[in-house]
C-alpha positions in Angstrom: -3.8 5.3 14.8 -4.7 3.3 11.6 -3.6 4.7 8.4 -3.1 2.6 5.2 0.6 3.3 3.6 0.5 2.8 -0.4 3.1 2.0 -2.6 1.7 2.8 -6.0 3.6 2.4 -9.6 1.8 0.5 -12.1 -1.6 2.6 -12.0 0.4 6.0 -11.9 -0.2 7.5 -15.6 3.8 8.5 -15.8 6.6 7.4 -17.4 9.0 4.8 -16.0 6.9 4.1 -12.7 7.8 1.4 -10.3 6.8 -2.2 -12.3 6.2 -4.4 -9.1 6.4 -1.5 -6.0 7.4 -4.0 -2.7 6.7 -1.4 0.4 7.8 -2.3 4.1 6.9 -0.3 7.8 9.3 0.3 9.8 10.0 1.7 13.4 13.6 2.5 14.0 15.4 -0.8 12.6 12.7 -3.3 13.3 10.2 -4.3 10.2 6.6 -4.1 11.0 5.1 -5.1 7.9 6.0 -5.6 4.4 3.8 -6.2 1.7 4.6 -7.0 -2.0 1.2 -7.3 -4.4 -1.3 -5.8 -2.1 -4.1 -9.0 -2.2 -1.5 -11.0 -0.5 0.6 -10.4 2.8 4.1 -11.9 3.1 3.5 -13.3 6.9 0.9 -15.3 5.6 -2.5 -13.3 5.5 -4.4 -11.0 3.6 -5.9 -7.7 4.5 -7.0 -7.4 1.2 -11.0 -7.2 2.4 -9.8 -4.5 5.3 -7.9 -2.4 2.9 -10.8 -2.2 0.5 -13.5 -1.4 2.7 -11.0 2.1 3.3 -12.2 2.8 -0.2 -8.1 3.4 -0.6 -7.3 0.4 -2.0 -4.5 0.3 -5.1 -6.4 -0.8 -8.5 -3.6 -2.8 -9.6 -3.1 -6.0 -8.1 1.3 -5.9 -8.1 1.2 -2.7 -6.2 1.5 -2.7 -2.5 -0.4 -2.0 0.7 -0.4 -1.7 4.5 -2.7 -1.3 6.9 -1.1 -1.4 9.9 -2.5 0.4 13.7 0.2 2.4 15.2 1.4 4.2 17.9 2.3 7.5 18.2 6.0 7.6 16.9 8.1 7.7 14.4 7.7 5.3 11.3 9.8 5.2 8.0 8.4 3.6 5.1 10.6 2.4 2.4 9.3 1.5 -1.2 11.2 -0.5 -3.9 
């Protein structure tokens, strides 16, 4: 399955949202992805383009974004 996992703060019109939201994937204790600032990915690529052609992409640049293809399972996703 390919799903995109959002960690939104800045955009959110509410009080005391997350500044700089960093989000990471996980299945069981091994980290899948993590992403901090969306347009950038922290193993050294971007799916910046992939993630806005879902028409779900974040509008602020420091929140964060993965879209990773998974199989069926159980996934935590933990934002900070």
């Amino acid at each position: 399955m390919k799903l995109v996992v959002r960690g939104i703060g800045p955009s959110l019109p509410l009080m005391g949202p997350l500044a700089n939201p960093y989000l990471e994937l996980h299945s069981g204790s091994t980290i899948l992805a993590m992403n901090d600032n969306w347009k950038d990915n922290l193993a050294g690529g971007s799916q910046e383009v992939a993630i806005q052609n879902t028409g779900l992409a974040p509008t602020n640049d420091l929140e964060s974004a993965i879209l990773p293809v998974l199989d069926p399972g159980a996934y935590t996703a933990i934002l900070t």
